[in-house]
N, C-alpha and C positions, 0 to 999 in steps of 0.2 A: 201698617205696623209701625209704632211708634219704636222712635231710637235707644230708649232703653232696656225693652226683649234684644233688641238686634246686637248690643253692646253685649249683652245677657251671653249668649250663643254663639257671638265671639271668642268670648273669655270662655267660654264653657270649652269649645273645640277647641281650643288652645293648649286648656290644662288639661283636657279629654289626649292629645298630643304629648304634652311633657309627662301627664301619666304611663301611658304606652311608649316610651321612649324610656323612661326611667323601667317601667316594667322589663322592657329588652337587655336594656343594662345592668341590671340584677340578674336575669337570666344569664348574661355573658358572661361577668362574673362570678355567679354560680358554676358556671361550666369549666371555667379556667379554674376556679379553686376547686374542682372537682377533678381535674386532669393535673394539678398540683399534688393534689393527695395523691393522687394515683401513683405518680410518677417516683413520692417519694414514697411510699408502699413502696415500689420497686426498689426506688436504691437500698432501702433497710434492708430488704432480702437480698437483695447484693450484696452490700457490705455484711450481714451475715454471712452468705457464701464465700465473702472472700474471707473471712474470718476466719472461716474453719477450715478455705484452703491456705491461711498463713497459718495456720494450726499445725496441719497436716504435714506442710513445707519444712517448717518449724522442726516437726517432728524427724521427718526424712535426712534435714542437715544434720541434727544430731546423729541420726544413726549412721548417715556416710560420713562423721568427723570420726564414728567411735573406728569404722567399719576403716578409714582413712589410716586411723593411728594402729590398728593391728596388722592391715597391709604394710606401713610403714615401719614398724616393729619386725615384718619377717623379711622384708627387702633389707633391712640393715643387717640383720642376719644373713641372710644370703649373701649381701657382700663381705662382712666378714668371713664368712665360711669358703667362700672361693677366693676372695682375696684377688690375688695376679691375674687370677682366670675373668674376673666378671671382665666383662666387656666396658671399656674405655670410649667415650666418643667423646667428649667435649674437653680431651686434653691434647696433649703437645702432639706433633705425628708422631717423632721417633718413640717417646713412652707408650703411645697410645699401639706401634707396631710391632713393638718390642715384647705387649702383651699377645698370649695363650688365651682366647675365650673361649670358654668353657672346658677348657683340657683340664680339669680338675681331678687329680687322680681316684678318687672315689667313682666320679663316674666314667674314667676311662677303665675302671676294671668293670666297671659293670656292664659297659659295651662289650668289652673283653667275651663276659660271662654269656651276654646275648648272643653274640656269635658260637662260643663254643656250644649250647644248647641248641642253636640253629644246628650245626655241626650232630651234634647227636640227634635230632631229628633225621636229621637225611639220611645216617649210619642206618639206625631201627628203622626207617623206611626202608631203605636198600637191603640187610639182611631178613626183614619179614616178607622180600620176595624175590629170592634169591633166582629162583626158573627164569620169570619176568626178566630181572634187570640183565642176567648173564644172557639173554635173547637181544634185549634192547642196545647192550653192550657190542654186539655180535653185529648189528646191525648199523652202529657206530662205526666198526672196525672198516666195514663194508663202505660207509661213507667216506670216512677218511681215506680210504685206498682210492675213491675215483668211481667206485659203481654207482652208475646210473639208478637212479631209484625216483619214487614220486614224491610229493613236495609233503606230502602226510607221511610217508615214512622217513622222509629226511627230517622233517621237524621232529618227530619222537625218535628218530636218534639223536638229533644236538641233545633233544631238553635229558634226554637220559645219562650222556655224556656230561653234560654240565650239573646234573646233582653227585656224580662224581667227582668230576674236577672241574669246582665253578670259574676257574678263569681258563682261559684259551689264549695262546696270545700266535698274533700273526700278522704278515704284511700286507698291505695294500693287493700287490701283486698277485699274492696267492689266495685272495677274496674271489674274485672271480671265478676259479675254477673249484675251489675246495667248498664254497657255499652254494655251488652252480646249482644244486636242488632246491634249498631254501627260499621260499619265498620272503615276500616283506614283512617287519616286524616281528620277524621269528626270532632275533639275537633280544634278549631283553634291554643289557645295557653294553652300550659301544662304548670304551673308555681310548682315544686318539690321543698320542703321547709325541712330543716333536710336532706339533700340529702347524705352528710355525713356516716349515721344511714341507710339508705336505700340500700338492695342486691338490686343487676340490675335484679337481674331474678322476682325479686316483682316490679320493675318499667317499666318493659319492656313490657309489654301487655296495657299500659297509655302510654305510649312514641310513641308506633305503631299507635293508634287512633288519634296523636295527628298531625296538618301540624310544629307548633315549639313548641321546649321546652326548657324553662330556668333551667338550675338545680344549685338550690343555696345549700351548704353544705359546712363543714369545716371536713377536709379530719385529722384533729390534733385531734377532739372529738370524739366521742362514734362511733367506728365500727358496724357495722353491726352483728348481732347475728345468728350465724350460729348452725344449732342443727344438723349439719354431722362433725362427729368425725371426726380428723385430719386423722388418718389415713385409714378411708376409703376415703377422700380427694385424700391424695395420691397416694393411688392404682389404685383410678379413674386416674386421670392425667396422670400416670407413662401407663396404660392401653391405652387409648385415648388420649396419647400424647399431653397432654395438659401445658403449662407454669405454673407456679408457680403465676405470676400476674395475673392468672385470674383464680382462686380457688375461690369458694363464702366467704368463710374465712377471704379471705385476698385484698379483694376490696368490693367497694361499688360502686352505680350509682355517685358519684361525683368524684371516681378517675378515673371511668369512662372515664370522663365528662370531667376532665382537661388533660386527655392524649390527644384529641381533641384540645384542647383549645392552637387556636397562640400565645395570649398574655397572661404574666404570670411571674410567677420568681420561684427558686429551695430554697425551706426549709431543712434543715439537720432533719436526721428522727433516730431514736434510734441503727439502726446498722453503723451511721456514712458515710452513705451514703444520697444523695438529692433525693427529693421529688419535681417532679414538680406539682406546684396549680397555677389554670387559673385566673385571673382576681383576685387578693388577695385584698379584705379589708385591708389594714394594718391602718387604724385610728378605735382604742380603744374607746369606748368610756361610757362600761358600770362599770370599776371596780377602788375603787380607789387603790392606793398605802396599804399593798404589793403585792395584789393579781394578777395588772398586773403584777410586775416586775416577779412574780414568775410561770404565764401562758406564757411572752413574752419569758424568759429565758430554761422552759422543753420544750414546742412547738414550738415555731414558729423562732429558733437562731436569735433573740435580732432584729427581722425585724419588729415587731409594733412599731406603737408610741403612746405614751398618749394622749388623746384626753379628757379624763373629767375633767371639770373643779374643781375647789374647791366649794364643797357643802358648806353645813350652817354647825355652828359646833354642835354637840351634848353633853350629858354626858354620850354616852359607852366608855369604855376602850378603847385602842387601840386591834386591831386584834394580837392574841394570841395563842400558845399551852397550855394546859393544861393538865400536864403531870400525868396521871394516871396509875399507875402502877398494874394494876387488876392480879388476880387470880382466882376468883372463875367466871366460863365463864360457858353460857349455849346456845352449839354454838356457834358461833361468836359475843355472847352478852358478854360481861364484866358487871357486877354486878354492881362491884365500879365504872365504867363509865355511868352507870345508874343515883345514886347519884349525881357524879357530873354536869352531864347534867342538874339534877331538881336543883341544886341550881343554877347553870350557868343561866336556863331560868328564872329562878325568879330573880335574879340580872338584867339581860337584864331589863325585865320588871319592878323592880323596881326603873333603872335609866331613866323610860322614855321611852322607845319603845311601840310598839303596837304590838299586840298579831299575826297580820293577816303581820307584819314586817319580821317576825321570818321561814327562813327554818330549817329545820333537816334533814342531808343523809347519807348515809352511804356505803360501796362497797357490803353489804351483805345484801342480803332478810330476812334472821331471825333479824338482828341489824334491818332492815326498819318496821317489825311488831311491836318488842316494841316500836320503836323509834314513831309511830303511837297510841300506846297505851299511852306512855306519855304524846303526843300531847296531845288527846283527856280529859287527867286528868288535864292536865293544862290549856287550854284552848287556844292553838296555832290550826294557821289554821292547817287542815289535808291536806288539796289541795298544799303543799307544804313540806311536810314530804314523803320519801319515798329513795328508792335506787338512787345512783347516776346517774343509766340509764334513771329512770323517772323523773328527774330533767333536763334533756338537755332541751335547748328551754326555759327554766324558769331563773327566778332569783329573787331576795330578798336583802332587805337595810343587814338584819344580818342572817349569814348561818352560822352553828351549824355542823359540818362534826364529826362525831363519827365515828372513824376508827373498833371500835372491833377489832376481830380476834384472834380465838382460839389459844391463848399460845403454845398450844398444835401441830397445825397443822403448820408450818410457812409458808408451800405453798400456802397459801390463801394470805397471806401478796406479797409475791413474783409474784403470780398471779395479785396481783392489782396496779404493778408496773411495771410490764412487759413491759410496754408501756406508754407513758403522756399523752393519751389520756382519760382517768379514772379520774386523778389527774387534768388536765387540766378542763376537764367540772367541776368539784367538785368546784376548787379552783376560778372559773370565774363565779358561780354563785352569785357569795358576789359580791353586790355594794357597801356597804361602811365597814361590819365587816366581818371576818373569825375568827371563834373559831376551835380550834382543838381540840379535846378529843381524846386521846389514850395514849401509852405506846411510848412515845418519843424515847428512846435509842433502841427499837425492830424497830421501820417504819423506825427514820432515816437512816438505815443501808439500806434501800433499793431504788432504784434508783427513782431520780425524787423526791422521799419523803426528800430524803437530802436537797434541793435546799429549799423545805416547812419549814422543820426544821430549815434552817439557814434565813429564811428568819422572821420569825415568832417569837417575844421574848416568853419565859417560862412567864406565868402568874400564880399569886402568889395569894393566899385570899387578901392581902392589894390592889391590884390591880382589884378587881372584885369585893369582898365579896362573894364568890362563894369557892366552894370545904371545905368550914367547917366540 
């Protein structure tokens, strides 16, 4: 074969090669510009759809701006319309505690109206079965008195007693035996008042009967009275591996009650550690000036605010110590603190008070007999003479706190400062006066009683007419 077929056939498979290679490459590119188009086929119908959902969008902010500005047009109405009532958050505390939310008199008469229409409902229920209810009533009477009866007839006697007279009210004490039929969640609602003051294990057989229960109490006044010595307390515990927060001692049904509790805030408590309490009152509104500043300042670290307004003025003194310096004690009576209480109350009353105005208390049960015996010589109510424990839950325009305390013992004095919660109820019983009788320079030395002491000016015979 000569060399120029061979050259021939060369060059032929060659470009027979660069043909088919370029044919490939037309095909790939074909395919890519075919998955080009495709692709953007696609986004046009994308971007259509998104078109029409920025249409759509478009459309829906319009209607929640129109839909925005007529909610917003009845919201400004609405706080006009309630004014002091609407609810305050994002302002000062005292403005913010100062306000009533939703106590708007329009719709407190219309609560009003709810009730009273509940009220005739149970009326027309009760008269359109008269047989019934005077049976059911019957069977109430039955309850009450003590008869044994089964837990179905005891419960349709409460529930029939209670469309009669929907509150009940009663002690711990007499739960056990007066609901001894009743079983659980028969009581609808358990409302606990002084809760405070209340062991769980006295509230807890009322709690079980009950479907809810409110428990109101201020967790800063009068604990709970426990008569199990500390130290069998702790041997229990230490035995039955029990915490220390839940010693009958040293809780009640209301700290219970705000360990529970979501909403709430943390008070500083006397080992300088916080306290949480659920749902806090913090608007004062029973004591004037100094007996808040000096209940807001041992209790509750400066978190109340004042809420009374300025009374009418009087002619008692202002709120005072009267500094008696006794010796001769019988028990925890002071002699000389004696005297000056009878001229104190006769000064009181001969500036113009009323006899039934007037409390007297004291930390100690022999100080609460005479201070009852005085009463009764001078003619102040007794219904308001007594220890500081039986004064929680009460109060008085002028409280009279006689400290006593035998010179002799100082751990009596120590003992009733142990904690502000003593001092605290004492000192928040006075709505408008606080007298102090004791031996000033022995109390202030002891905690909480310092903060009274400086709180309190020294009162002088020119100042009273008292202590002659």
């Amino acid at each position: 074969m000569g060399l120029a077929p061979r050259e021939w056939s060369e060059r032929n498979q060659a470009l027979h090669k660069e043909s088919h290679a370029a044919r490939q490459a037309a095909i790939a590119k074909q395919a890519a510009l075919d998955a080009i188009t495709s692709e953007m086929e696609q986004l046009n119908a994308h971007i259509e759809a998104l078109t029409k959902r920025q249409n759509l969008l478009a459309e829906a902010i319009d209607a929640a701006e129109a839909n925005l500005e007529t909610h917003e047009s009845k919201l400004r109405a609405a706080i006009s319309e309630l004014g002091s009532n609407w609810p305050m958050i994002n302002v000062d505390p005292s403005q913010r505690e100062h306000s009533s939310p939703w106590a708007h008199p329009a719709w407190l008469k219309a609560r009003e109206e709810v009730f009273l229409a509940a009220l005739d409902v149970h009326r027309a229920f009760i008269e359109s079965h008269p047989t019934q209810m005077i049976a059911n009533l019957g069977l109430a009477s039955d309850w009450l008195n003590g008869k044994p009866m089964p837990h179905d007839l005891a419960k349709l006697a409460l529930d029939s007693l209670c469309l009669v007279v929907p509150v009940i009210s009663t002690t711990f004490a007499s739960m056990p035996r007066m609901f001894a039929s009743v079983g659980g969640q028969a009581i609808g609602w358990l409302l606990i008042d002084e809760a405070g003051q209340a062991a769980p294990s006295h509230a807890a057989c009322a709690i079980w009967r009950a479907r809810r229960t409110v428990i109101v109490g201020d967790p800063r006044q009068l604990e709970p009275v426990s008569t199990i010595p500390v130290e069998v307390e702790d041997m229990l515990a230490k035995t039955l591996k029990v915490e220390d927060g839940w010693l009958p001692s040293r809780v009640s049904a209301q700290s219970l009650a705000d360990r529970s509790a979501r909403l709430g805030t943390f008070i500083p408590d006397e080992a300088g550690e916080k306290i949480w309490v659920g749902c806090p009152l913090r608007l004062h509104r029973r004591c004037d000036e100094p007996m808040f500043t000096v209940s807001n300042t041992i209790a509750y670290g400066g978190m109340m605010v004042h809420g009374k307004p300025a009374g009418t003025p009087n002619n008692l003194p202002p709120s005072g110590w009267l500094d008696v310096q006794g010796v001769v004690a019988a028990g925890h009576w002071i002699v000389e603190e004696e005297a000056c209480l009878r001229k104190l109350v006769a000064g009181i009353l001969g500036n113009g008070a009323h006899a039934n105005e007037i409390a007297m208390i004291s930390p100690f049960r022999d100080c609460a007999q005479n201070l009852r015996r005085v009463a009764r010589e001078m003619g102040v109510d007794g219904g308001k003479v007594g220890t500081v424990h039986t004064a929680q839950g009460r109060e008085a325009d002028v409280v009279i706190l006689v400290l006593g305390g035998d010179p002799r013992l100082p751990g009596a004095k120590a003992w009733a400062a142990s904690k502000p919660n003593l001092l605290n109820v004492a000192n928040s019983r006075a709505k408008k006066r606080l007298y102090v009788i004791g031996d000033r320079s022995l109390w202030q030395r002891q905690n909480y009683f310092s903060v009274l002491a400086d709180s309190l000016p020294v009162l002088n015979t020119a100042d009273i007419n008292v202590c002659r």
